[in-house]
DRENTORKOL-3810 file (N, C-alpha, C; in nm, 4 decimals):
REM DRENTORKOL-3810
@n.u->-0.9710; n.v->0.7389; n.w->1.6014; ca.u->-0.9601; ca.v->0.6701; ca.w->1.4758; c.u->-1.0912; c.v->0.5980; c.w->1.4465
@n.u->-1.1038; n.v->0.5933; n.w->1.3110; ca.u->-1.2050; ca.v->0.4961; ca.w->1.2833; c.u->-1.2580; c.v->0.3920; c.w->1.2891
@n.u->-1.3378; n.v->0.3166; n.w->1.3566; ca.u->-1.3614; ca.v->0.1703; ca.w->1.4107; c.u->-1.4808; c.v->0.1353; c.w->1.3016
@n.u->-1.4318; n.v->0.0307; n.w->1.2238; ca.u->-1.5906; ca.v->-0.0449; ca.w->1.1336; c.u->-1.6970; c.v->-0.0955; c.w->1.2796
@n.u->-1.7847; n.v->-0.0726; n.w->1.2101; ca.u->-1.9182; ca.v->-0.1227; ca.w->1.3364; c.u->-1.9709; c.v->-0.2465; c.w->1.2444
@n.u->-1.9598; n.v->-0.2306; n.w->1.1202; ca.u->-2.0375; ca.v->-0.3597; ca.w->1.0611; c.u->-1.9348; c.v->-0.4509; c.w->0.9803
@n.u->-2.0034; n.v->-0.6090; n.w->0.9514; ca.u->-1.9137; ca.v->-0.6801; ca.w->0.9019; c.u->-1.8678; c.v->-0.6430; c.w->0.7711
@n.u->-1.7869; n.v->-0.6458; n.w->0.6896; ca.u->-1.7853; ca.v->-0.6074; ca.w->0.5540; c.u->-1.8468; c.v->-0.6938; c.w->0.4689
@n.u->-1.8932; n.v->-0.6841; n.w->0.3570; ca.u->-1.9235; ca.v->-0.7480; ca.w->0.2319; c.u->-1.8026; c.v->-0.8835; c.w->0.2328
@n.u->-1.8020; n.v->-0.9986; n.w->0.1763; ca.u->-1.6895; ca.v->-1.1003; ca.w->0.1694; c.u->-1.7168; c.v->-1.2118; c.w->0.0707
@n.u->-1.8054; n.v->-1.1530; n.w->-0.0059; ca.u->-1.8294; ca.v->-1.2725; ca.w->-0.0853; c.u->-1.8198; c.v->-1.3528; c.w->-0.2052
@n.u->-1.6944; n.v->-1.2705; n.w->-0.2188; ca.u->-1.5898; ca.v->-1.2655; ca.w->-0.3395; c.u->-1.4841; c.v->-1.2280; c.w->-0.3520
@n.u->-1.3689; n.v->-1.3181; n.w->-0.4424; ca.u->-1.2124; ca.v->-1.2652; ca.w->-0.4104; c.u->-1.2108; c.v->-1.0665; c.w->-0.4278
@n.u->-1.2875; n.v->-1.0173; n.w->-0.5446; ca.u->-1.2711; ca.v->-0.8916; ca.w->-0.5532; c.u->-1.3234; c.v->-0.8209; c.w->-0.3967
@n.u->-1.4154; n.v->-0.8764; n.w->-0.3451; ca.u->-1.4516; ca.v->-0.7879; ca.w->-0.1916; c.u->-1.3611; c.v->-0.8303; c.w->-0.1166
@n.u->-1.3243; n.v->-0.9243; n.w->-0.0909; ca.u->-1.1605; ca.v->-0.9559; ca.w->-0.0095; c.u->-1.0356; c.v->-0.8739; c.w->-0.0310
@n.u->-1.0253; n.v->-0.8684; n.w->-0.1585; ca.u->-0.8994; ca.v->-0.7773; ca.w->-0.2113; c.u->-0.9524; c.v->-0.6585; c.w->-0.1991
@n.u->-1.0705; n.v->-0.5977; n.w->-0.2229; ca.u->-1.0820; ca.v->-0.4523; ca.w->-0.2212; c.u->-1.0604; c.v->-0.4479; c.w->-0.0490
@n.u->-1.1106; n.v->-0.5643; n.w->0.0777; ca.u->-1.1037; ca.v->-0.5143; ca.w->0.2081; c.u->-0.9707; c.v->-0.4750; c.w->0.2706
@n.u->-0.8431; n.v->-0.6044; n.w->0.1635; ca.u->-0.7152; ca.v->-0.5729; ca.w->0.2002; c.u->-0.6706; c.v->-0.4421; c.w->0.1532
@n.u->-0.6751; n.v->-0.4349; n.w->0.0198; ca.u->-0.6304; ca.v->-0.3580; ca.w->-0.0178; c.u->-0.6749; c.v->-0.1818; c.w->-0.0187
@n.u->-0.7675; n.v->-0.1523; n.w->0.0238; ca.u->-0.8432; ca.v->-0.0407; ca.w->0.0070; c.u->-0.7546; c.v->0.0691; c.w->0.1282
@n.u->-0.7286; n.v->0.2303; n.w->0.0379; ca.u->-0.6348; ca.v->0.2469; ca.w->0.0840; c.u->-0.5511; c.v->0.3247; c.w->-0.0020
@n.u->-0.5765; n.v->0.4391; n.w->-0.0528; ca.u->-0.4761; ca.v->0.5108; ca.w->-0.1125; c.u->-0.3441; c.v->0.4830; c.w->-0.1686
@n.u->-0.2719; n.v->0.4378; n.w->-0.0496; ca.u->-0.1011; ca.v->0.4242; ca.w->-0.0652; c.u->-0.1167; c.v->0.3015; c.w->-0.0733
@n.u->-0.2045; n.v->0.1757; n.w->0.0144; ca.u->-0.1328; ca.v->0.0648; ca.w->0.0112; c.u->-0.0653; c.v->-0.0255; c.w->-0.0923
@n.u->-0.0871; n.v->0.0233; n.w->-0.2242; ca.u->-0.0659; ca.v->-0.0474; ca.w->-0.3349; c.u->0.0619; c.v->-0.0207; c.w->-0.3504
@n.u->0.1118; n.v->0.1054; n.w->-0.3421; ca.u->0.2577; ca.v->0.1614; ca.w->-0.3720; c.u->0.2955; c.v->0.1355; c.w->-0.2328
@n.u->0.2856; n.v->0.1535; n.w->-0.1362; ca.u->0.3684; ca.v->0.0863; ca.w->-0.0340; c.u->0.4054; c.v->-0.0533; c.w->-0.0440
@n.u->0.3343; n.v->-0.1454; n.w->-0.0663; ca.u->0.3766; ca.v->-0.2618; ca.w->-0.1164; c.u->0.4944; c.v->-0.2464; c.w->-0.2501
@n.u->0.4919; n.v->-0.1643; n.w->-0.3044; ca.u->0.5581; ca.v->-0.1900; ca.w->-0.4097; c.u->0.6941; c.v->-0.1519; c.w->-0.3669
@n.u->0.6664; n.v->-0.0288; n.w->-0.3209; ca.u->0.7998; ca.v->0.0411; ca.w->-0.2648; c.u->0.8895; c.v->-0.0610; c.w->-0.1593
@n.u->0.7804; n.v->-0.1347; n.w->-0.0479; ca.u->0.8388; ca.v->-0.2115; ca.w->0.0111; c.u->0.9522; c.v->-0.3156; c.w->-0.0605
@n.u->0.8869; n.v->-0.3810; n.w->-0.1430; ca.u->0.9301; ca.v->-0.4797; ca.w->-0.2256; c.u->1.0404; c.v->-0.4706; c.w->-0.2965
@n.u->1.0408; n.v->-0.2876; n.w->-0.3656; ca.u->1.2099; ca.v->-0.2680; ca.w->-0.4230; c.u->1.3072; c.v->-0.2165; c.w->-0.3148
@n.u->1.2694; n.v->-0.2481; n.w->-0.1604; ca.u->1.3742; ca.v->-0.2250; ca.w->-0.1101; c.u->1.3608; c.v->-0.1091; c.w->-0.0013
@n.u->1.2844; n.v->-0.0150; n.w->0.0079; ca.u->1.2317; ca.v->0.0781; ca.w->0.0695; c.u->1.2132; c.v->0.0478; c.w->0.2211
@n.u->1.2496; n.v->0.0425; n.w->0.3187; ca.u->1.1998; ca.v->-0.0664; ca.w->0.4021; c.u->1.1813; c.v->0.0338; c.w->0.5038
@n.u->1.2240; n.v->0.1713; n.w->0.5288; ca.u->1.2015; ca.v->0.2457; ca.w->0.6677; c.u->1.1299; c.v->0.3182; c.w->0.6232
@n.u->1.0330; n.v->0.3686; n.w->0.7176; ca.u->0.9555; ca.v->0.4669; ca.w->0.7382; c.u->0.9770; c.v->0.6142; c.w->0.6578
@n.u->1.0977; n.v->0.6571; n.w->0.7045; ca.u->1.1401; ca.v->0.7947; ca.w->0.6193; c.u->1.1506; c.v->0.7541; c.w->0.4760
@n.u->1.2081; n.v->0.6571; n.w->0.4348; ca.u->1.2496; ca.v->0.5729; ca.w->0.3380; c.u->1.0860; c.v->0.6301; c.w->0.2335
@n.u->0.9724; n.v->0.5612; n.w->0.3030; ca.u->0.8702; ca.v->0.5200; ca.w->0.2535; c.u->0.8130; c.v->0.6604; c.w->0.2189
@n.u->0.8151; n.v->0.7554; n.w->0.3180; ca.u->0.7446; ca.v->0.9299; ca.w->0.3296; c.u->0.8407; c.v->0.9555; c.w->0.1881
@n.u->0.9505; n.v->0.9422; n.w->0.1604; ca.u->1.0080; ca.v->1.0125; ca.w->0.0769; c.u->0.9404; c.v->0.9734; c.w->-0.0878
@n.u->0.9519; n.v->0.8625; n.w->-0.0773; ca.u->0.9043; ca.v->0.7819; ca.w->-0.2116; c.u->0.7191; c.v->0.8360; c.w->-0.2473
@n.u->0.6570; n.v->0.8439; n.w->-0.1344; ca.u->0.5464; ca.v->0.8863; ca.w->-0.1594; c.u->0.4779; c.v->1.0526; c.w->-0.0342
@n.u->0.5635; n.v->1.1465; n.w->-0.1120; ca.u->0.5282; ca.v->1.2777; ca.w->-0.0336; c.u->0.4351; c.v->1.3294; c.w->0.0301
@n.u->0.3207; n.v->1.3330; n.w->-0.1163; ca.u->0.1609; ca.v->1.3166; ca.w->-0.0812; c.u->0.1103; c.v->1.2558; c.w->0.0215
@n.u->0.1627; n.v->1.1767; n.w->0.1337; ca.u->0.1053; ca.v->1.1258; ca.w->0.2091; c.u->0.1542; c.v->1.1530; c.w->0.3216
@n.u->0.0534; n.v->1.1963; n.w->0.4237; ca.u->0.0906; ca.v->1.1960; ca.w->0.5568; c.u->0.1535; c.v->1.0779; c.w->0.6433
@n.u->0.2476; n.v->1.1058; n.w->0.7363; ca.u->0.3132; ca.v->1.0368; ca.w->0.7779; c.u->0.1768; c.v->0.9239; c.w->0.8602
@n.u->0.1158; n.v->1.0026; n.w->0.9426; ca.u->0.0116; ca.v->0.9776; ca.w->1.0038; c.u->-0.0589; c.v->0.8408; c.w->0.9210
@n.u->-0.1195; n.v->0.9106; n.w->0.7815; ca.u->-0.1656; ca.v->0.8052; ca.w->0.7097; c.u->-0.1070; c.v->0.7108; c.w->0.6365
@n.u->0.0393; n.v->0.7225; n.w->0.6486; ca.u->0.1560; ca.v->0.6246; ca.w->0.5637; c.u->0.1165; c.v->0.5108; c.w->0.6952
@n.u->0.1593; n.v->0.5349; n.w->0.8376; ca.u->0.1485; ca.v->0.4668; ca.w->0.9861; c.u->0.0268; c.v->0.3561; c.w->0.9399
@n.u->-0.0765; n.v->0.4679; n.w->0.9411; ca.u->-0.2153; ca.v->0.3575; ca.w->0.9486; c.u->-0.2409; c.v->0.2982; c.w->0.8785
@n.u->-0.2008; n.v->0.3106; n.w->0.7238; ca.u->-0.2125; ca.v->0.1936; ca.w->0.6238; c.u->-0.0808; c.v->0.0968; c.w->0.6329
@n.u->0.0154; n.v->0.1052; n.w->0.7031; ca.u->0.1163; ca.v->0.0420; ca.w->0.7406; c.u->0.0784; c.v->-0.1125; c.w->0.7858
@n.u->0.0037; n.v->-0.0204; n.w->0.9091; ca.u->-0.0593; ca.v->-0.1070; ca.w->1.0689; c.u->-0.1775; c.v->-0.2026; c.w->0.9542
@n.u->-0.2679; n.v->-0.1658; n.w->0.9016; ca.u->-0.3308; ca.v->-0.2446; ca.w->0.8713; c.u->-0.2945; c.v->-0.3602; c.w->0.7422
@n.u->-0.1500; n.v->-0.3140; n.w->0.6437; ca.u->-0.1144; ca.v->-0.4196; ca.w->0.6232; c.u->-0.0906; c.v->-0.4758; c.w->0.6705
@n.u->0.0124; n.v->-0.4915; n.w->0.7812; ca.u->0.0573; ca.v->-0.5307; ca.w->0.8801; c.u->-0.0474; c.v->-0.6830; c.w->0.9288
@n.u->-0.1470; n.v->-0.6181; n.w->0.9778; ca.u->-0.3042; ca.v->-0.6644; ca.w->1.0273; c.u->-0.3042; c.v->-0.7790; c.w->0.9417
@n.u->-0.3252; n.v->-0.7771; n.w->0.8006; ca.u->-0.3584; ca.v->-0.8379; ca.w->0.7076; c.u->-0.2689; c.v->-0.9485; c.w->0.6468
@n.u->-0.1157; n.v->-0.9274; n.w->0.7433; ca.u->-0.0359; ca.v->-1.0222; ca.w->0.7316; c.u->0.0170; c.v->-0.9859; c.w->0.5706
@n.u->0.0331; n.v->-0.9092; n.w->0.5470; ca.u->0.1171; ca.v->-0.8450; ca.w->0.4217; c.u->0.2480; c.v->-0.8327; c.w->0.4399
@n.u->0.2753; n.v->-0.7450; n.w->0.5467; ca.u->0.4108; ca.v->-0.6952; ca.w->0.5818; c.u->0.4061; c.v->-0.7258; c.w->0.7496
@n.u->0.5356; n.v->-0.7578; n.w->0.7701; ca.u->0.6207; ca.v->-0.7572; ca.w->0.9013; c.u->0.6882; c.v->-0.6414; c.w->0.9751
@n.u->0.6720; n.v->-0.5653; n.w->1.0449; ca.u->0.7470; ca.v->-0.4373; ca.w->1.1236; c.u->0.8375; c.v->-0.5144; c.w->1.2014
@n.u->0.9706; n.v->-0.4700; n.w->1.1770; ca.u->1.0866; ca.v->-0.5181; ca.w->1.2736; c.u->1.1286; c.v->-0.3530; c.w->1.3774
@n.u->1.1019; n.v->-0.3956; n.w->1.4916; ca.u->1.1704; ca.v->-0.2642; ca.w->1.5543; c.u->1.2718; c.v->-0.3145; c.w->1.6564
@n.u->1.3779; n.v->-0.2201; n.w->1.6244; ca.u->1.5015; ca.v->-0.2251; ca.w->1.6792; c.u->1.5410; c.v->-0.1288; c.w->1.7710
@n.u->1.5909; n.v->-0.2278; n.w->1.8838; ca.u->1.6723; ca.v->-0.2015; ca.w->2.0044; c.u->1.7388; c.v->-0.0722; c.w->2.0513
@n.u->1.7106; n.v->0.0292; n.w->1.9555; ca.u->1.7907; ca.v->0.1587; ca.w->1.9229; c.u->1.7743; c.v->0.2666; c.w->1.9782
@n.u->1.8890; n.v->0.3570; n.w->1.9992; ca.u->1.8136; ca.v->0.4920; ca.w->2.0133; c.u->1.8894; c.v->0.6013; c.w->1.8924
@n.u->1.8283; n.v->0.6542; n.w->1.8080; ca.u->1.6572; ca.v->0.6403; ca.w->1.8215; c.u->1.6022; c.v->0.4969; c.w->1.7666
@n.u->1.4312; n.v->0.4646; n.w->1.7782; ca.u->1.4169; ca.v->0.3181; ca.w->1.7474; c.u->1.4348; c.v->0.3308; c.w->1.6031
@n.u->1.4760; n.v->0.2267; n.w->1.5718; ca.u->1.4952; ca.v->0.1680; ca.w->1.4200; c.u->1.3847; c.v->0.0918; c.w->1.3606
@n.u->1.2841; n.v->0.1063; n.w->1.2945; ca.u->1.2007; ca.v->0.0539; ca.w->1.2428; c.u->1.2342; c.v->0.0057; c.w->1.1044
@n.u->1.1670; n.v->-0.1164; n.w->1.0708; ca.u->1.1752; ca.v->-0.1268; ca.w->0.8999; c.u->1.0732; c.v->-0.2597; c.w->0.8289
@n.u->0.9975; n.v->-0.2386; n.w->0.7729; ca.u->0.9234; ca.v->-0.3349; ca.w->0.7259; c.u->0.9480; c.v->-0.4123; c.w->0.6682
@n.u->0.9214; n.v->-0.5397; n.w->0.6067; ca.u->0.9235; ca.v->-0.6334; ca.w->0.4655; c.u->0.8197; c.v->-0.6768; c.w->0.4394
@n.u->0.8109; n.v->-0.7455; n.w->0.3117; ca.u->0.6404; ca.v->-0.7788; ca.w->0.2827; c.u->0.6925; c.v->-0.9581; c.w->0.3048
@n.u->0.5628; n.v->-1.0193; n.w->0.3782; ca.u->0.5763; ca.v->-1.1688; ca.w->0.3820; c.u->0.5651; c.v->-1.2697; c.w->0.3056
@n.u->0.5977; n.v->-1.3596; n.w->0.3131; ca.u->0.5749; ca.v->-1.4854; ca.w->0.1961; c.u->0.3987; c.v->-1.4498; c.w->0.1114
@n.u->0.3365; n.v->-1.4327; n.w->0.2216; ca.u->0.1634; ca.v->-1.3738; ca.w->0.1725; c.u->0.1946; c.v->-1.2600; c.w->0.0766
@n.u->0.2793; n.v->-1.1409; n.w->0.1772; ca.u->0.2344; ca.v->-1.0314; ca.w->0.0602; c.u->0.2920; c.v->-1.0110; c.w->-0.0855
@n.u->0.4424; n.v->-1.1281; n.w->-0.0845; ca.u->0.5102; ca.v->-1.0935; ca.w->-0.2227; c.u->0.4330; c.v->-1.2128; c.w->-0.2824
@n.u->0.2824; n.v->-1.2424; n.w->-0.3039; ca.u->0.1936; ca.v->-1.2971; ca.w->-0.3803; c.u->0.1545; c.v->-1.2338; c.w->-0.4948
@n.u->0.1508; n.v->-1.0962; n.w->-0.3652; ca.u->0.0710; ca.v->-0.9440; ca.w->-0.4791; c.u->0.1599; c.v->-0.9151; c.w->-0.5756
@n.u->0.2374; n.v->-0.9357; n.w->-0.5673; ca.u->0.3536; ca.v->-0.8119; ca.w->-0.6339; c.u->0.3342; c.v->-0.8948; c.w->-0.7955
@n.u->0.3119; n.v->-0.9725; n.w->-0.8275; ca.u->0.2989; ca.v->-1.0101; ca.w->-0.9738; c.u->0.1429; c.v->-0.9058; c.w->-1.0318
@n.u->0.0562; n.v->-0.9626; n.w->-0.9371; ca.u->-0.0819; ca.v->-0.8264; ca.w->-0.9406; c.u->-0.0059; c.v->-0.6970; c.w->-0.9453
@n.u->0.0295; n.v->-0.6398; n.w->-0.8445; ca.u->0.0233; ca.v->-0.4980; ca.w->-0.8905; c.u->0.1377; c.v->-0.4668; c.w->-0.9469
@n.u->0.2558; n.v->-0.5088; n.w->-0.9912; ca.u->0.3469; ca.v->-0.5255; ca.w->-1.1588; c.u->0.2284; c.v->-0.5547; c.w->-1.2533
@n.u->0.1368; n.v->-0.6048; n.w->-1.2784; ca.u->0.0568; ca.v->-0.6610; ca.w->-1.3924; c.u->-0.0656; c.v->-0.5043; c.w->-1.3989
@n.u->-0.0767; n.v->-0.4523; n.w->-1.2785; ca.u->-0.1772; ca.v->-0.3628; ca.w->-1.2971; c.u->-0.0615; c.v->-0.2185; c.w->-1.3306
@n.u->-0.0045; n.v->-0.1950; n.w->-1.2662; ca.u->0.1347; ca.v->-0.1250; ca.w->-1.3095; c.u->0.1561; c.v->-0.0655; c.w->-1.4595
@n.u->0.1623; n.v->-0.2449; n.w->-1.5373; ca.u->0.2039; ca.v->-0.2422; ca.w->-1.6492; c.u->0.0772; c.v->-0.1760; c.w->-1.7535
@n.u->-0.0636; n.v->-0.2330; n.w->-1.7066; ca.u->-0.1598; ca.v->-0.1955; ca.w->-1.7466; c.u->-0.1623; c.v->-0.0334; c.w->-1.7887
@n.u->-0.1493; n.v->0.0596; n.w->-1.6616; ca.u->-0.1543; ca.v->0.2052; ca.w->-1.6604; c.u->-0.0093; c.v->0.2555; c.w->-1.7378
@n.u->0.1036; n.v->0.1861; n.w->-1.7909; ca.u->0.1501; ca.v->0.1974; ca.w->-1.8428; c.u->0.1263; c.v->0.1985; c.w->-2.0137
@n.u->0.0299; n.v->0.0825; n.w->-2.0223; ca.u->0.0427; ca.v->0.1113; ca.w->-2.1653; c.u->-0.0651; c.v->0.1307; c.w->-2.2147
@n.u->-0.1805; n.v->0.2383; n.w->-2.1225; ca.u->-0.2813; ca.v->0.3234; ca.w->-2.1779; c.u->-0.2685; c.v->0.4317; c.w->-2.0932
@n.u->-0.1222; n.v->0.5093; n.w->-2.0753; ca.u->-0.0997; ca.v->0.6231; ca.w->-1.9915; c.u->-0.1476; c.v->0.7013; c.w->-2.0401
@n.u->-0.1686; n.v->0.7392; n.w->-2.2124; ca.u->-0.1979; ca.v->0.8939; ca.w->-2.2824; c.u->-0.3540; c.v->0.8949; c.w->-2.2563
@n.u->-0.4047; n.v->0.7701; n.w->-2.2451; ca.u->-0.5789; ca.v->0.7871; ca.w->-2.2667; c.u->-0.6400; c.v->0.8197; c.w->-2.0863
@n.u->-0.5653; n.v->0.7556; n.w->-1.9981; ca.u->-0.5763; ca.v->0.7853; ca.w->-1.8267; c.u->-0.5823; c.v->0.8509; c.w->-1.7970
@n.u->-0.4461; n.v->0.9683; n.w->-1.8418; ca.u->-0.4075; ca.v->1.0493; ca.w->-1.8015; c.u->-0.4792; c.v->1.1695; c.w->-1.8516
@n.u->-0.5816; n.v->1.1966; n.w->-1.9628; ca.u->-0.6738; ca.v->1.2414; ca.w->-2.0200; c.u->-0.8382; c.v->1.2422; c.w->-1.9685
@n.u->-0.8371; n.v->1.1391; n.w->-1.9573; ca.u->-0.9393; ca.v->1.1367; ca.w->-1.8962; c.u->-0.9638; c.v->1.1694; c.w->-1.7793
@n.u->-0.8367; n.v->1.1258; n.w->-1.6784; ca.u->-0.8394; ca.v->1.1943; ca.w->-1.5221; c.u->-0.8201; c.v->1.3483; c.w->-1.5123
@n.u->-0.7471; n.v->1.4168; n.w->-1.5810; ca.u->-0.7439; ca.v->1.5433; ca.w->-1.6424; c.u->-0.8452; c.v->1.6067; c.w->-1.6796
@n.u->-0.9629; n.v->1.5208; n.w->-1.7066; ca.u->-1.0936; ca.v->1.5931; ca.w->-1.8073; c.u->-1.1414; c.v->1.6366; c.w->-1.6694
@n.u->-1.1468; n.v->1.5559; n.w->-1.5442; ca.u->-1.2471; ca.v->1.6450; ca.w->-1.4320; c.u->-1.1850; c.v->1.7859; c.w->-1.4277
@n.u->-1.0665; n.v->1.8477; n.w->-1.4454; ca.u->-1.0157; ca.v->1.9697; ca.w->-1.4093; c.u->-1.0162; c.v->2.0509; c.w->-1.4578
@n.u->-1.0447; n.v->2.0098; n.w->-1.5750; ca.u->-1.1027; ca.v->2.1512; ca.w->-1.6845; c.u->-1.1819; c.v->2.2664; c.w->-1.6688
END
């Protein structure tokens, strides 16, 4: 796996949030977490596109970041299931607010991200 060798950039809330947040899924995992989604399979289903592998590692590093909590249970098989912490349901007004954003310039986004495929 990948190990940073250097310190990151930090010298602003946007380089802080881009260090937490950076990360394909982590934005919708948080979200998903938040409406309830809380296991692993749970989470693969809601977002397909993503390897389990890489669902894990952006997991672990919310996790890291004190976003979300992993509870694992006593089970066989083990029972895993996340929640987001007093810290991470901070975000959730942010990414509802960015959410809403791509919502109400979907026809012009969705055009433009479209234009690379032409």
């Amino acid at each position: 796996m990948y190990e940073r060798k250097t310190i990151p950039n930090l010298n602003c809330g946007l380089d802080l949030i881009g260090e937490v947040l950076y990360g394909k899924w982590k934005i919708r995992l948080l979200w998903f977490i938040e409406q309830g989604h809380k296991r692993p399979s749970e989470l693969q289903r809601k977002i397909p596109d993503a390897s389990r592998r890489v669902l894990n590692i952006q997991l672990k590093e919310l996790e890291e970041h004190e976003l979300v909590t992993k509870v694992i249970y006593p089970v066989v098989p083990p029972k895993v299931e996340y929640s987001l912490t007093d810290f991470g349901k901070t975000l959730i007004p942010v990414i509802s607010a960015i959410g809403n954003w791509g919502d109400e310039h979907e026809e012009r986004l969705r055009s433009l991200i479209l234009k690379r495929f032409d």
